[in-house]
N, C-alpha and C positions, 0 to 999 in steps of 0.2 A: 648111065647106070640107074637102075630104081633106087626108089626112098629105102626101099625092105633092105635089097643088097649092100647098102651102103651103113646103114645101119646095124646090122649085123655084120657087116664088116668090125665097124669100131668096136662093137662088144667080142668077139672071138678075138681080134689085137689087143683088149684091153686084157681080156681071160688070159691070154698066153704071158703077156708082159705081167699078169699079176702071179700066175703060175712060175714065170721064170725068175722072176727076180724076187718071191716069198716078201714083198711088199704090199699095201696098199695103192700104188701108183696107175694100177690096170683098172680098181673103181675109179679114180680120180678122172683116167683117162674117157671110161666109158660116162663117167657124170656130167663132165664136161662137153666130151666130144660130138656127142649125140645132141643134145639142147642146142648147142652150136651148130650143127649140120641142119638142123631143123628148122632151126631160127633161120638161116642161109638161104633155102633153098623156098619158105613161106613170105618171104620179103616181098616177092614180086604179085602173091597173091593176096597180100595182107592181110594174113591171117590173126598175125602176130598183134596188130592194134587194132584187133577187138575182141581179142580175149585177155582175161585178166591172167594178171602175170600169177598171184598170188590165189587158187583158189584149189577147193575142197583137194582133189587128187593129190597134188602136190604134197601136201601136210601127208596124204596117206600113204604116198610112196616114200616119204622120209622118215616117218613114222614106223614104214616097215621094215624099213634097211636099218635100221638102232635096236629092232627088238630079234630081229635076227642077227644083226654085230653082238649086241649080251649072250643071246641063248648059245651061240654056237660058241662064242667066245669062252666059257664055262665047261663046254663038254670037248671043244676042239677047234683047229681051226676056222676064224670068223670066215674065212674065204672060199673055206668050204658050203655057210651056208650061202655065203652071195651066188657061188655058182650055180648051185642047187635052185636058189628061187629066180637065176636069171634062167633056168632052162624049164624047172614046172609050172612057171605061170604062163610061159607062152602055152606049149601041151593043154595046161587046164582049160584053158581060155581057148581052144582047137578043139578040144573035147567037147566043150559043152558049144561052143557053134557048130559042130558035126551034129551033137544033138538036137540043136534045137531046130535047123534045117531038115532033120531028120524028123521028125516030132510033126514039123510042118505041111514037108509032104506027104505023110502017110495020109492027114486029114483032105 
């Protein structure tokens, strides 16, 4: 199976496990699962020692899951906004590569 496949696998089990049981355990699942599967599958390429375990992105993807647990937390369920920004930052992030590819070859 691909890295993608597999990967998105864990995040739609973790979605559903967090939809079906109205817990937190489907982040937990996808927090963990994913790092784990990565870490797994980069061993044999060694990826993993030599990159730094602890840098910039990191802080900013945990960073963005606390100010999205608050915000949504306030107006409604927190698990609504995780699902929301697990599905528009892929999209965003497909849009603006669609553009910039596009952008490229028109030049």
């Amino acid at each position: 199976m691909n890295e993608e496949h597999v990967v998105g696998l864990i995040l739609v089990v973790s979605l559903v496990v967090s939809i079906a049981l109205r817990t937190y355990l489907g982040v937990v699942i996808a927090a963990i699962g994913i790092p784990l599967y990565l870490a797994y599958i980069s061993r044999e390429q060694n990826i993993m020692a030599s990159s730094r375990l602890f840098d910039k992105d990191l802080f900013m993807m945990i960073g963005t899951m606390i100010v999205v647990i608050l915000v949504f937390g306030y107006f409604s369920d927190p698990r609504v906004g995780i699902i929301l920004l697990a599905i528009l930052i892929p999209v965003f992030f497909y849009v603006m590569d669609y553009l910039k590819t596009r952008r490229n070859a028109s030049n």
